[in-house]
Every structure is written in C-alpha cells, then in structure tokens.
N, C-alpha and C positions, 0 to 999 in steps of 0.2 A: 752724561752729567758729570762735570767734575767737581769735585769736594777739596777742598783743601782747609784745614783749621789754624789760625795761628796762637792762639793758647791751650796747650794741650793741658787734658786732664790726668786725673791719675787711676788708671782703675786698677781691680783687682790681678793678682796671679790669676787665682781663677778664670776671668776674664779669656786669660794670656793661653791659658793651657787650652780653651775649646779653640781660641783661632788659630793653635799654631799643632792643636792634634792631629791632622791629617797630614801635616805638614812631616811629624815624627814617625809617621809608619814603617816598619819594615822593608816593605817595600819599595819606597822612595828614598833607601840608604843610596844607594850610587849616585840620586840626583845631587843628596846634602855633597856628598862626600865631594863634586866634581865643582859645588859652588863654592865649597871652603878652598880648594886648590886655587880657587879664581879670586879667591876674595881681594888679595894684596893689587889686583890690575884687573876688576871684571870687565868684561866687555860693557860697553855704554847702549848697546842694544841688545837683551837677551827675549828669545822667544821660546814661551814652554808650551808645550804640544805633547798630545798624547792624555794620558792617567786620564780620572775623572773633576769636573767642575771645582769639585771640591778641594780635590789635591793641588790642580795650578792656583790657584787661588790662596789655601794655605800655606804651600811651599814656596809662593811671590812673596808673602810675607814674612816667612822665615828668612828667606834671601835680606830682604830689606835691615830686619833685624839683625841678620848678620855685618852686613856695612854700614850700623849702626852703633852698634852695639859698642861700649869702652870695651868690656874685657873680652870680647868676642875670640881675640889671638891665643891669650894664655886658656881661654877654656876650651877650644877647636872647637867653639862656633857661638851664635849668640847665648846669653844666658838664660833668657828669656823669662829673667824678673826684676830687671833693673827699670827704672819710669820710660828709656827710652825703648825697649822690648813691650814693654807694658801698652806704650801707646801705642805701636805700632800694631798690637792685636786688635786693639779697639779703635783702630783707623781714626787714632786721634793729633796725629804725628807730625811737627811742623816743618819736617823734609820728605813729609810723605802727600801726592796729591794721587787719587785714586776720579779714574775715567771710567764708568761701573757703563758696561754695556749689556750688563745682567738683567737694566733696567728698562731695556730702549737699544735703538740707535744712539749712538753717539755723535753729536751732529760736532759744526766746523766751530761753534763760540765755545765749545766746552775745551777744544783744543786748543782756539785762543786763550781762553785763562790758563793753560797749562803753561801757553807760551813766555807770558809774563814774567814765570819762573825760572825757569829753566838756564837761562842766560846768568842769575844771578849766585853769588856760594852759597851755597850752604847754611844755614844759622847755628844750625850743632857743628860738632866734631866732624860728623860720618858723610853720606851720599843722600844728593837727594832724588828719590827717586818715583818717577813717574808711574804710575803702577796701572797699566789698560787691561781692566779685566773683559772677556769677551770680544778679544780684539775687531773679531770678526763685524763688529755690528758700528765697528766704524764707515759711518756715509762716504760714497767718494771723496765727496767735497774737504772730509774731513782729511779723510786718511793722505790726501794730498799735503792738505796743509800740517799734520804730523810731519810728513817728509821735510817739508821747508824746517820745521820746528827744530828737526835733528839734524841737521845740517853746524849750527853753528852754537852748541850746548855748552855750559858751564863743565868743564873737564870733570868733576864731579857730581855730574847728574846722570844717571841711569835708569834709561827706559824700561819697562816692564808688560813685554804681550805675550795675553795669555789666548791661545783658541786650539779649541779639538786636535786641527790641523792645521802646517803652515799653508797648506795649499788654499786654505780658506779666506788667507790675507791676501792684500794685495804683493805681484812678487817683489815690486820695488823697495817693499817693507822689508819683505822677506831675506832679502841680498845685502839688506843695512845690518841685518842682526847675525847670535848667534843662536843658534837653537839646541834646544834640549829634550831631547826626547822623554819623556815619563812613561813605565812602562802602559801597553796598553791596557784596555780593559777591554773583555769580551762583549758585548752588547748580545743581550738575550731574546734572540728573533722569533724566538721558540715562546714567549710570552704574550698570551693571546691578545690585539686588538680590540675596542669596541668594536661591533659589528659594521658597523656602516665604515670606519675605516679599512677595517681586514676588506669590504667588498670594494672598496678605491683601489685596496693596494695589488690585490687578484688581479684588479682592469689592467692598471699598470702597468703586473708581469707578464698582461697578455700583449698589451699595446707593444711593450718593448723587443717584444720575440716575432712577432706579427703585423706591430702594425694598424691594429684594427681595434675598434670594440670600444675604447675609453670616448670619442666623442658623442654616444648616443647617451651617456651619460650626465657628460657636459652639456648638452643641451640640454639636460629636462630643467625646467625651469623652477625656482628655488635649493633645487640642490644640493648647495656648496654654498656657503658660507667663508667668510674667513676664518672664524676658527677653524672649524672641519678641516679647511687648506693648509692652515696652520699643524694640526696634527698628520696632513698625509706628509705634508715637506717632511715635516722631523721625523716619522717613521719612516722615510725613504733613507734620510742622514743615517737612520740608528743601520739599515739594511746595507747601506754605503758603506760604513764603520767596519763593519762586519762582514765587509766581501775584503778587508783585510787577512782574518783569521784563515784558521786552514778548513782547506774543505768546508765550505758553506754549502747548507742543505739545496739539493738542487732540487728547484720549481722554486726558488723563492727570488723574490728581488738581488738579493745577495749574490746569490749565484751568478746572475746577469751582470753583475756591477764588478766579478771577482773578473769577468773576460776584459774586462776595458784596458787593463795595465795600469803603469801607474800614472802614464800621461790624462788616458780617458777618465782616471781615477779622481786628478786634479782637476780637469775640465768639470768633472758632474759634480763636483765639490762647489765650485763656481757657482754651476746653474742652479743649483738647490739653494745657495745664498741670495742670489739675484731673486730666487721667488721669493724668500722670508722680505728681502727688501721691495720687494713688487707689492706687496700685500699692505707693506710700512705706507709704502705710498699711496694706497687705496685702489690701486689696477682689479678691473674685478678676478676674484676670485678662480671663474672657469678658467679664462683667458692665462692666468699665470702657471695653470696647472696643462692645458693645452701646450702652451710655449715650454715648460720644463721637460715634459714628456716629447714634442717633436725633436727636441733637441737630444736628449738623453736615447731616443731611437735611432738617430742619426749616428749618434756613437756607439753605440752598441751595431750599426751594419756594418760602420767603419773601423771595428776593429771583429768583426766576423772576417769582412774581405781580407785582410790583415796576416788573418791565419791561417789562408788556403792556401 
C-alpha cells in the first residue's frame, strides 16, 4: 500500500519523540553517525538490514528527517521539532511516500503511484524520499517494476528498503543499493513455542537430518491451516536468524541452518519467503510447507557433501 499526503499536518513533539525513539538508541550510534557522513551526497538507494522492526523503521525516518530537515548541518543531524521532523514522525510528509509492507504484500499499482513521483523535485527544500518498509513483501511483479522506477529518478529522490536481511530482497535490488547493517539481535530460540508448533518444528529438525517423518503429518487431514503455516514459516525465519549467532543449541533447527554457510543461508532465506508468499497466494498450506522442507533438506545434504 502506498500513502503519500499532500497537505501536511502539524502534530506534536511528542508525536516526533515515540517515532524517532528507537531511532535514538545507543546502540544505533554508528548507524546515525555513518548516515550524517552521507548526508551532503546519500546514496539514492539505501538498504537497512539487521536490528529489530522497530529500529529500521525508526531509523528510515530519522534518515528522512535528516535530508529534510533546514538546520539538520549546523545541529549534526535533524532537530527533530521543526514542522518538517514533526511530519515526518507522523508520516504526514509531502516528500515522504511510505510502501508499508508491514501490511500485506506490496503489490505492482502501489509502486506505480510511487512512480508518478519520483521523476518529479522535490516541493520542500530536502529529498524526497521513498520509504519501503518490509521490503521483503514486495510481489515479483512489483519489485520488478521498483527496478524500472529506479532506473531514471529525480537526482533528489531516495530510496528507502527496509528487510531483516538483504538476502531476502530480490539481488538485483540488492546490487542497486547500499546497505547498512544494524546491529544484530539475538532471536530467542530458547522461548517456548505453542505446542502444536514446537511439534512441526521437532518434524522439521527431524525431516532435515533424516529425511523422514514430516509427511505422515502433512497428510492427516485438517491439520495445518494457514495460520498454523504461518507461524511454522516464521519460527523457522526466527531459527534461521539465529543460526547466525555463535554456537546455536545443537538439536535445534539452528543448529542445522548454522551448517549451510552463508550461500545455503541466502538460499533458505529465499525458500522461507516464497512460502510466506505461497500462503499470500492461497497454495494449500501442506504443500507449501512439503515444498520448503524438500528443498531446505536438499541443502542441508548439499552442504553436508560439502564438508567431507
């Protein structure tokens, strides 16, 4: 869905300080610090990756605010209480169009209306910037036609993709931009499941080691649901995440996901998307979770052979 307003409102500081508090953390000093060095020439495609939801999200907007912002120079960075900070916290901003894939897929007319823009300057001072939160839940069809859209952009328009990981985008997105890492977050594997999912995610780590054991499940008839599918994808994603960190508990999905490298890493990042979008599309349910797992067993033999 894209949003874009053309008479901004005016709201409060307050307002300003919850959308642009995570954006302030401590721990996101080196991101500010490396977007203020960029500020006078940013790159016209930037992708943040890593931290939590919350963070790329408030820190796309503190970026905004910052190539927004008049005194942004003399204060080493935006102010983030003048009408144009102000709007931009309440996503109210007439150089700001936000693609919310928070919401949905993002399909290909929400990127048409981005496109209308983009070509055009500016109406304030600063940059106008595209802001794709969720980058990841852009449809082919779309993120294609993003490409065409960034090809021939108003010198001061600047893209904005936000997703977990780059490997999640498509890579031709990926080689258009530049990317920022946000420190990571630990993902807490060690926090128990509802039960019926812990007993998917078991089949899983048996099917991926083995081979066996997850279709007698997929068959019984009602079983699986798309929500249900829903929460095994993303508890596999959190298991994924997490076969980043060090030493991941071994018997767990993690552990299996930590052997892939970082190519097989990119691959099951992939397959795990293509289910969330299998599901968008109404594919039943067993079938998407059959297809993620033969594949993700494929790569985990193929990178077993790998290391003999």
């Amino acid at each position: 869905m894209a949003k874009t307003l053309s008479e901004p409102a005016q709201p409060t500081v307050e307002d300003a300080r919850s959308a642009f508090a995570e954006a302030l953390a401590p721990a996101l000093g080196p991101a500010r610090g490396m977007m203020l060095r960029m500020r006078e020439s940013p790159p016209q495609v930037l992708i943040l990756e890593g931290g939590t939801d919350a963070q790329r999200f408030s820190l796309a907007l503190w970026h905004a605010a910052l190539l927004n912002c008049p005194s942004a120079a003399e204060k080493e960075g935006p102010c983030l209480s003048c009408p144009a900070c102000l709007q931009i916290g309440a996503l109210f901003f007439q150089d700001l169009t936000l693609l919310d894939g928070r919401e949905g897929t993002i399909s290909i007319d929400a990127v048409r209306t981005a496109r209308q823009l983009v070509a055009e300057e500016p109406r304030g001072g600063g940059q106008r910037v595209i802001l794709i939160a969720d980058a990841q839940a852009l449809s082919i069809a779309a993120a294609n036609a993003l490409l065409k859209v960034m090809e021939e952009p108003h010198p001061k328009t600047c893209f904005l993709l936000l997703a977990p990981q780059r490997e999640r985008l498509l890579p031709t997105l990926v080689s258009r931009g530049w990317t920022l890492t946000l420190p990571w977050t630990d993902p807490d594997i060690s926090s128990p499941e509802d039960s019926e999912t812990a007993k998917w995610l078991s089949a899983l780590c048996a099917f991926l080691s083995e081979g066996q054991g997850l279709f007698s499940l997929t068959a019984s008839k009602g079983s699986l649901d798309a929500g249900r599918a829903r929460r095994i994808l993303a508890a596999m994603q959190k298991h994924l995440a997490a076969s980043r960190m060090d030493a991941p508990p071994p018997g767990t999905l993690a552990a299996l996901f930590a052997a892939l490298g970082d190519a097989g890493f990119a691959y099951a990042c992939d397959v795990l998307a293509q289910g969330h979008n299998s599901l968008d599309a109404m594919v039943s349910p067993a079938l998407v979770l059959e297809w993620a797992a033969v594949r993700l067993f494929a790569a985990c033999r193929a990178s077993a052979r790998k290391r003999r």
